[in-house]
Structures are given as structure tokens and as C-alpha cells.
Phi, psi and omega in degrees: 000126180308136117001286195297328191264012175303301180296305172318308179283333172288359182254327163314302172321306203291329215276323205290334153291016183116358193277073191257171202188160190223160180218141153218143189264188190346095156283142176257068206211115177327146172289313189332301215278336170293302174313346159312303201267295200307343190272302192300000206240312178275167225069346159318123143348124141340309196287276170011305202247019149265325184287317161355270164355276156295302147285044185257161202271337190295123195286344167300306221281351161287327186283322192283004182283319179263337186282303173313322174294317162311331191284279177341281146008268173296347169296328194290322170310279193317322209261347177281300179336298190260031200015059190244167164269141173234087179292119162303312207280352168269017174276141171261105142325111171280312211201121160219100165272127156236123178226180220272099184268162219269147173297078184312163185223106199235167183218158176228158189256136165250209192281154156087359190088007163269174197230140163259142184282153174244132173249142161253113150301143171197163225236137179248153174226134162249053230266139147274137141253163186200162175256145190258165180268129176251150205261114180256106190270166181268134188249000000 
């Protein structure tokens, strides 16, 4: 069994216990620069890591502003789907990863009639949600 469809059947799994998740492929965004803003989020509330979000100035905190929305989405599907109730506001970033999506190859002319190579970088990004257990304190 392949790497990929290894992560593929633990993500199936994970979804079958409650788990929902958004994937976006090739972003067209260095990963650093994603890794940046995706470091300040996980583990974060949902609402929390949308308020981030929405006013961090980092042209990354848009794209992952929507791959979080899509998560959301799907959780709100999934819990109609399987006819259970769902509170958005107990969801959590379990798991949010950016990892290295294939490289564009642009070339620029240098001195002498030569071309220096360019990598345009881009990014796969992948935020898990999960519902936290809420804690019934004693009064």
C-alpha cells in the first residue's frame, strides 16, 4: 500500500468517526509563507481562528480563511446528512498542515544570453476539525 492511500484510508476513517476536513491543492503560495499564519490557528476554536484570520493583513490568511470555511461546510453537511445536531461553536482545528505542492518553472534572462531558473512555489493545505467535549462543571 502506497504513502498516499495510507493517509487517504486514515482520513476516510477519521471522517467516519466525526471528523471533517477540507483539502486545497496546489495554492499558489510559497509553504513558508502559509506556515506562518496555519502555526497561529492550530488548535484554535473555529470562531477564534476565523477572527484571526479574517484580520491578519498576510495574503496566506485568505486562502486558509476558505479551506477553514469549507471544513466548516462540511462538517454542517455531514452532521444533516447523518441526521445528528451539530453546534459550530464546540469545533476545533485538530490537525492543519501545509505541505509543498509542485513547483511551476519559469526561467528569466540573465547576462551573456543565458536563462536563470525561477521555482513559483505552491502549497497543498489541509485543516481537520473535531468537536471539543464539553465540560459540565459542578455548581
Amino acid at each position: 500500500m502506497s504513502e498516499r492511500s495510507r493517509v487517504r484510508a486514515a482520513r476516510h476513517a477519521a471522517e467516519k468517526k466525526g471528523v471533517s476536513s477540507a483539502i486545497q491543492r496546489t495554492t499558489r503560495q510559497s509553504p513558508y509563507k502559509m506556515r506562518l499564519v496555519i502555526d497561529q490557528i492550530r488548535g484554535k476554536d473555529v470562531n477564534e481562528a476565523l477572527g484571526l484570520l479574517r484580520f491578519s493583513k498576510k495574503h496566506a490568511a485568505k486562502q486558509i480563511e476558505k479551506v477553514l470555511n469549507s471544513a466548516v461546510a462540511n462538517a454542517e453537511f455531514k452532521s444533516r446528512e447523518g441526521s445528528e445536531s451539530i453546534d459550530v461553536d464546540t469545533l476545533y482545528i485538530k490537525h492543519a498542515i501545509v505541505n509543498e505542492g509542485p513547483a511551476l518553472r519559469r526561467f528569466m534572462p540573465a547576462a551573456q544570453g543565458r536563462a536563470t531558473p525561477i521555482r513559483k512555489r505552491t502549497s497543498h493545505v489541509e485543516i481537520v476539525l473535531d468537536a471539543r467535549e464539553e465540560k459540565k462543571g459542578n455548581r
